[in-house]
C-alpha positions as CSV (number, residue, x, y, z in Angstrom):
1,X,50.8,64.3,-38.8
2,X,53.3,62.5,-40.6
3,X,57.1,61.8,-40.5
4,X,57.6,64.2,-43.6
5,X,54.7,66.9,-42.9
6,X,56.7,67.3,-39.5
7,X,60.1,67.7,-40.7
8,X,58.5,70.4,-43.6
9,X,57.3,72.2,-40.6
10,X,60.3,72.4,-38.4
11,X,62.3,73.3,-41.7
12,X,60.3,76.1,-42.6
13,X,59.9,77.6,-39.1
14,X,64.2,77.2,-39.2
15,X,63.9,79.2,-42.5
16,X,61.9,81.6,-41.2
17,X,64.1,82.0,-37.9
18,X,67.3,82.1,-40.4
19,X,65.7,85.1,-42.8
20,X,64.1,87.2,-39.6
21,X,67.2,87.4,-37.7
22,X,70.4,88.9,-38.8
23,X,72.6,86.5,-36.7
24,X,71.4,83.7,-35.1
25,X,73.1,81.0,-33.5
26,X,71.8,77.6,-33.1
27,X,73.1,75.8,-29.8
28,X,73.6,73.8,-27.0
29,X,71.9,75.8,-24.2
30,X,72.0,79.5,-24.0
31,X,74.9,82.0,-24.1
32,X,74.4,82.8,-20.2
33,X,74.1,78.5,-19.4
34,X,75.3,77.0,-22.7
35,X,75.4,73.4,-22.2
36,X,79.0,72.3,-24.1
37,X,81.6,73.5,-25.2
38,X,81.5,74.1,-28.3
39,X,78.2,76.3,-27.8
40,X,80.1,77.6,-25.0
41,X,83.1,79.6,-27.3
42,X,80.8,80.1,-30.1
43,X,78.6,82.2,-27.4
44,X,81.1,83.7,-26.0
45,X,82.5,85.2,-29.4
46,X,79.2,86.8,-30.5
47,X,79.2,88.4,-26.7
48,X,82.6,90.0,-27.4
49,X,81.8,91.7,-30.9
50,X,79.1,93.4,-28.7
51,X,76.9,92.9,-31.8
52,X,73.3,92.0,-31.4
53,X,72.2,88.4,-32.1
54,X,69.7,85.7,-31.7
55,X,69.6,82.1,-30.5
56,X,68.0,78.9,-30.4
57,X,68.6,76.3,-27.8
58,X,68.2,73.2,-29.7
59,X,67.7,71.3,-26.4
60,X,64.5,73.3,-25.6
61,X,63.6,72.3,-29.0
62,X,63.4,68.7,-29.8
63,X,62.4,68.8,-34.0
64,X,64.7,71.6,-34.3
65,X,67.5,69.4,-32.9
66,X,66.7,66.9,-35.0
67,X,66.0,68.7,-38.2
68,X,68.3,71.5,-38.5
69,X,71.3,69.2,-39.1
70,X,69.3,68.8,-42.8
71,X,68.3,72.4,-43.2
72,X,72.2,73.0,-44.9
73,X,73.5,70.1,-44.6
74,X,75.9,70.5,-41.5
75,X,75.9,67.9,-39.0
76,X,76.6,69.5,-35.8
77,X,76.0,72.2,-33.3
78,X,77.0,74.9,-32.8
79,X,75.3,76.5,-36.0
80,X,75.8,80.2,-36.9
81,X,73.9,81.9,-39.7
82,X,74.3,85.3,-40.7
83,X,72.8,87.4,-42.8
84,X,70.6,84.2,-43.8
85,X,73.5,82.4,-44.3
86,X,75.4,79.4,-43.0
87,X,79.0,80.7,-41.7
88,X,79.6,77.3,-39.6
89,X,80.5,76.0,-36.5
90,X,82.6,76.7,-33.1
91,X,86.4,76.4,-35.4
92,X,85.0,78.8,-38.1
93,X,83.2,81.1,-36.1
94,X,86.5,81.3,-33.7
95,X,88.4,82.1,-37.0
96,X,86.2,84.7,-37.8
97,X,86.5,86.7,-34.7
98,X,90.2,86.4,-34.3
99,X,90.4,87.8,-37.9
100,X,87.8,90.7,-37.0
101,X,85.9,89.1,-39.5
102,X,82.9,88.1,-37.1
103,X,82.4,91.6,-35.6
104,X,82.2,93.6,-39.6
105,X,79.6,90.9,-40.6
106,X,77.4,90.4,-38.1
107,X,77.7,94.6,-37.8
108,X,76.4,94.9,-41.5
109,X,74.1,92.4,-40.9
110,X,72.4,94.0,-38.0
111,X,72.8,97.6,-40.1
112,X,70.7,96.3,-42.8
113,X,67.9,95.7,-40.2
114,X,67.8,99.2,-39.1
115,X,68.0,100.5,-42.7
C-alpha cells in the first residue's frame, strides 16, 4: 500500500472516530497515565465536567500520530473534538472549562447521543 492510500485510511478511520463519538480527545497517553502535560490538564478537565468522553492515545497509534495533525489542520496534541468538531488544544480546552463552557457542550453533545 502506498504513501497516500495509507494516509486516506488513517484519515477516514479519524473521521469516523470524530463523527461516532460525542467528545473525543486525541492525546498523549491516557487520562489515568497521560504521558505530558499538555494531555495531562486537557484529561484532567474532561474528568471534572463528569461528562462522558472518548480517547485516543496517539502513541499506541503510530498513523494516527502522524496523520491527524492534517485531518483539521492543527499541529499539535492534545486534540479535542466535540460534537464532530475541532474545539482545540490544552489553552482552549482550559478556557472552556473555567468558563463552564466545556461541561454545557460536551453535556449536549453526549444528550444528542441518547436522543
Amino acid at each position: 500500500m502506498d504513501t497516500q492510500a495509507i494516509e486516506q485510511e488513517v484519515l477516514a478511520k479519524i473521521d469516523e472516530q470524530v463523527k461516532n463519538n460525542p467528545v473525543v480527545l486525541y492525546m498523549k497517553g491516557t487520562p489515568q497515565m497521560p504521558s505530558c502535560g499538555f494531555s495531562s490538564r486537557t484529561a484532567a478537565a474532561l474528568v471534572e465536567t463528569g461528562e462522558k468522553f472518548a480517547f485516543v492515545n496517539v502513541l499506541a497509534d503510530q498513523a494516527i500520530y502522524e496523520f491527524l495533525p492534517k485531518y483539521q489542520d492543527w499541529p499539535t496534541f492534545p486534540q479535542l473534538y466535540i460534537d464532530g468538531e475541532l474545539q482545540g488544544g490544552c489553552d482552549i480546552t482550559l478556557e472552556l472549562a473555567g468558563s463552564g463552557e466545556l461541561k454545557k457542550m460536551m453535556a449536549e453533545a453526549n444528550a444528542k447521543v441518547q436522543a
